[in-house]
Phi, psi and omega in degrees: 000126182298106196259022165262010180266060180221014192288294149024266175257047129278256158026284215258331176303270214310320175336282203305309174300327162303317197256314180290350155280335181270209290287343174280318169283333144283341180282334186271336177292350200239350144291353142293322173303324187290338166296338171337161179252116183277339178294319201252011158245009146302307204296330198135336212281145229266123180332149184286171157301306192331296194313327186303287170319309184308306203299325190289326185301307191269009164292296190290314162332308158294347213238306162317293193329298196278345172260056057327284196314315187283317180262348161269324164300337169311301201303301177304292195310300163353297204304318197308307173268008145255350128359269199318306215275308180317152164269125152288354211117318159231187180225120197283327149331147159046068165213108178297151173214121169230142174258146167221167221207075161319336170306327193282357189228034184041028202266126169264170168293351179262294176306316179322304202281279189298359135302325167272004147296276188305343158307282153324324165278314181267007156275342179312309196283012183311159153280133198049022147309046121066254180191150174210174184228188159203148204217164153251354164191137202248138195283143204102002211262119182315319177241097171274120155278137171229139166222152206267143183215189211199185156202143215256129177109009209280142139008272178287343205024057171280128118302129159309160162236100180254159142323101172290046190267140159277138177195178198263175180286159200066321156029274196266014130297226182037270172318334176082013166304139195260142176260112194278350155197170178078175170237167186288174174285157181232215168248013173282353191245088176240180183309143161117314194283201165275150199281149191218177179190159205223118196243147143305142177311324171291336191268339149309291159322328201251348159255015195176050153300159192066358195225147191284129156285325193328154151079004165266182176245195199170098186283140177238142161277151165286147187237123185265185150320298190250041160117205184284135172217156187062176200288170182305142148276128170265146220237158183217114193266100169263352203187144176239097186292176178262133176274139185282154164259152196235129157261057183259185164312330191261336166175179186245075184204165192271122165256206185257121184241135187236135184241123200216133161300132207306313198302338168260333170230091190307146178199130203250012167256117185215145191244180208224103182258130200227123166254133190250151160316310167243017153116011176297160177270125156286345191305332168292327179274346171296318207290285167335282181324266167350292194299305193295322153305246188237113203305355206234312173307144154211173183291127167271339189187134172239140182188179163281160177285294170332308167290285211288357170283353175278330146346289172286356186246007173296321167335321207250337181284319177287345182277310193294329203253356171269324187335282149340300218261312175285320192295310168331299173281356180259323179313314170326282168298302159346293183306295167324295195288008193227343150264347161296279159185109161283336179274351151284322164286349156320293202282323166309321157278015174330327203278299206293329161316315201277316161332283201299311166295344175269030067353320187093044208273152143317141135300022177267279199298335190303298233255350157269316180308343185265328181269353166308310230263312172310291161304359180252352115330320196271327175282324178274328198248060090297005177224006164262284192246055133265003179263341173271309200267344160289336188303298194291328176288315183301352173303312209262329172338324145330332208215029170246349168080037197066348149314110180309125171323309183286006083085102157293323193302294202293298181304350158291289205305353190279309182327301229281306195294325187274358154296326167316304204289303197285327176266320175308277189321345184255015183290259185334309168289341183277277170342314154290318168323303179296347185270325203264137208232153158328305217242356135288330190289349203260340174285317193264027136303000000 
């Protein structure tokens, strides 16, 4: 997956959003302005309060605004890069994922399995094929097949609701998942034998904590038309894989997973996963290869194991980069409006500046009396919003990967930049400030 292709349109969000924030933030000043007293600004005369108040409001607004923004984009990139960091489990690299629809080729639960035998052996035998499989669903994968399962002889005999997959023997060679006890499936274990199943490590624990799963059972319901029918299916637990993290929408965590063979529970949407030696695409030699097996088969989708796990992080990269893109244009007007004005409030006291140094004020005192009033903009509207954005984050704590909602590092770095932010815009006005001699204050008198 091309992963700069969502910039476009973050672009054009930002665009739009940038300009209904400048006309907002320009429209009440400039229906104040149009109410001036033209008489009492010929004379001189000292600005209303109001206005003071209005100007300081949208300083602090700006100031909420953008550290909401600036702290959720921290939080997704954060999130992001931990994604990147975490073992998943497997190894995501050099690995093809192409889907087929076995309906399309008129294939039943009797014809369906050894075909996709013989499948899987001449995708093997490809130039430069690895090793390969076929699976019905994969991590990262937007539709997880779940099936409620039971254990028989249990206490509650409550159904589970677990993570499902079908797949062929190598499954977790292919992937380089390690089977932490028990064996992969082989080819003895086909229609006729005993149903057999291969569990996550998480799926282990929550049905036989403290105890080897290898050598238990697992009631499965049959499934009709109009529901569950007929007796249970038992499951015979030959294996315990190592749990995979799932890079879907919903979180980055190991669920529970149960694995069972296609050749005993036939499925005919399969996706056909190939590891190349050197990370080549294969789908063109797949395209032929299908059509000479059967002429009705074609590739429904082709990608990397990598695009779809990029896939599934799309959310959080398109959320981080509008996030991003307005906190950047609200830091921005944050600077501006805060050096607008503290330099207005320069100029409006010039006069009371110049008294106080002809008093024998330091320049120390000069350069704290201009920065209480900025900075003490920059502090109400930093605690509004960050007391808006932990509101907002814990909303988002789902789509964070184990990044606490509460972040110190983003909420520290964020604080650090609009303090930063806040004495840089206050340079220039403090600096004239300190400059203004008595006998400037009485010319602007």
């Amino acid at each position: 997956m091309n992963r700069t292709a969502n910039w476009p349109g973050v672009a054009v969000l930002t665009s739009a959003a940038t300009r209904r924030l400048a006309l907002l933030c320009g429209l009440v000043p400039a229906l104040d302005a149009s109410k001036a007293d033209v008489v009492a600004g010929l004379r001189g005369g000292a600005p209303r309060l109001g206005r003071v108040r209005l100007r300081h409001a949208f300083v602090i607004g700006q100031v909420a605004f953008s550290i909401v923004l600036i702290v959720s984009a921290g939080l997704f990139i954060r999130a992001l890069q931990r994604a990147a960091s975490i073992d998943p489990g497997f190894d995501r690299r050099g690995v093809e994922l192409t889907s087929i629809d076995l309906t399309q080729g008129g294939f039943t639960n009797r014809t369906g399995p050894p075909f996709v035998r013989e499948l899987v052996d001449r995708v093997r035998q490809l130039p430069g094929v690895e090793t390969a499989t076929v699976a019905s669903g994969l991590p990262g994968g937007f539709e997880v097949w779940r099936e409620a399962l039971t254990v028989p002889g249990s206490a509650s005999g409550t159904f589970v609701t677990v993570d499902w997959n079908v797949i062929e023997p190598g499954f977790f060679a292919t992937l380089r998942t390690p089977i932490a006890a028990g064996r992969d499936f082989t080819a003895a274990d086909r229609n006729g034998t005993q149903p057999v199943a291969i569990v996550s490590e998480a799926a282990a624990r929550q049905f036989w904590p403290g105890e080897a799963a290898v050598g238990k059972y697992l009631s499965q319901p049959t499934w009709g038309p109009q529901g569950p029918r007929g007796p249970m299916r038992t499951l015979l637990v030959v294996g315990v894989a190592r749990d995979i993290q799932s890079s879907s929408l919903i979180d980055g965590l190991a669920r529970a997973w149960v694995y069972v063979p296609l050749q005993q529970q036939y499925v005919p949407n399969i996706t056909i996963v190939a590891r190349t030696t050197r990370g080549q695409r294969i789908v063109n030699e797949l395209r032929p290869l299908l059509a000479s097996m059967n002429p009705n088969l074609s590739v429904v989708t082709a990608q990397t194991l990598e695009d779809s796990l990029a896939l599934g992080m799309a959310p959080q990269r398109v959320a981080a980069s509008v996030a991003g893109s307005l906190g950047v244009v609200g830091l921005l007007l944050t600077g501006i409006g805060i050096y607008g004005v503290m330099a207005y409030a320069v100029t409006r006291r010039t006069r009371e500046i110049g008294i106080r140094v002809a008093l024998g004020a330091r320049p120390a005192d000069v350069v704290r009396m201009v920065l209480r009033e900025g900075l003490a903009l920059t502090l109400i509207g930093s605690a509004i919003g960050v007391v808006i954005a932990g509101v907002l984050s814990r909303l988002l704590a789902g789509f964070l990967f184990g990044i606490p909602p509460i972040d110190p590092i983003t909420f520290a770095a964020t604080a650090a930049l609009f303090a930063a932010l806040a004495l840089t815009a206050c340079y220039v006005p403090v600096r004239r400030a300190t400059h203004i001699s008595p006998t400037q204050a009485l010319r602007c008198e």
